[in-house]
N, C-alpha and C positions, 0 to 999 in steps of 0.2 A: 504494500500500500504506500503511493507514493502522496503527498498531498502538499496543496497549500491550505493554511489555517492566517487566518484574519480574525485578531481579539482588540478588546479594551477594556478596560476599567475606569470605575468613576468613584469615587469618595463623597459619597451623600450626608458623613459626616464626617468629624475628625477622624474616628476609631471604626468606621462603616464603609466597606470597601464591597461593589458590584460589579462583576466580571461577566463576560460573556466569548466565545470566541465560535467561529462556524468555521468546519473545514470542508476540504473536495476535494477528493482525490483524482487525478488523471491517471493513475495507470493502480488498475486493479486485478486481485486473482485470489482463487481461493475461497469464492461465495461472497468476498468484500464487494460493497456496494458503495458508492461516491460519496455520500453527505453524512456529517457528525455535525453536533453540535454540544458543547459543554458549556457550564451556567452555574453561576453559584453568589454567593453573599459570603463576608468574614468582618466578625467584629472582634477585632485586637487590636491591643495599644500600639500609638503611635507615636508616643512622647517616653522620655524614662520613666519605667514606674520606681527605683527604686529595690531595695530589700521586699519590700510587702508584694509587688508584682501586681497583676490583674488577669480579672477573666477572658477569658476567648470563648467565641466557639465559631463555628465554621461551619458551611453547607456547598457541596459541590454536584451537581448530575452532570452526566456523559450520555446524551443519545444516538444511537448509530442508525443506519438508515436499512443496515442487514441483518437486525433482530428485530424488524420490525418499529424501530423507534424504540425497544428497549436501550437497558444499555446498568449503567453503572449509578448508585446512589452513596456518598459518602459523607457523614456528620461526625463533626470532632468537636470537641468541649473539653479544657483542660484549664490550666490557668500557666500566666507567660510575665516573663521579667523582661523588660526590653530595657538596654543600656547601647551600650558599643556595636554588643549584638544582639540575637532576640535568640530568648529559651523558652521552649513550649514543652508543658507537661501535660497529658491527658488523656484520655479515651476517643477510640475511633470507631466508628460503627460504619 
């Protein structure tokens, strides 16, 4: 599966970030079929938190076009220190 994928993201607020990206593949095999699309929202710090840190959680789907428009569902919820760099602890469903 070869593709181009075309995304973006927007910050609705400080800590609230909305993704989206659409991809299409030109050369397929395998029962793959040309269109995905993945989608999701993440609320995590965006400024230091410090020792005490802050919550997250997170939602992402993947739909593919050769299951049908199934595809993948992913929610994470942990809590994150963000400094220099960002550390995330949490559970993934």
């Amino acid at each position: 599966r070869d593709a181009i994928v075309l995304g973006g993201g927007y910050f609705a607020a400080p800590d609230l970030r909305l993704y989206a990206e659409v991809g299409y593949a030109f050369i397929v095999d395998g029962g793959a079929e040309p269109w995905e699309f993945q989608f999701g929202w993440e609320y995590a710090p965006t400024h230091p938190t410090g020792w005490a840190g802050s919550p997250f959680v997170a939602m992402n789907a993947y739909l593919r076009e050769e299951v049908d428009w199934g595809g993948d569902f992913t929610l994470m919820a942990g809590w994150a220190w963000r400094g220099a760099r960002l550390l995330r602890v949490g559970l993934q469903y």
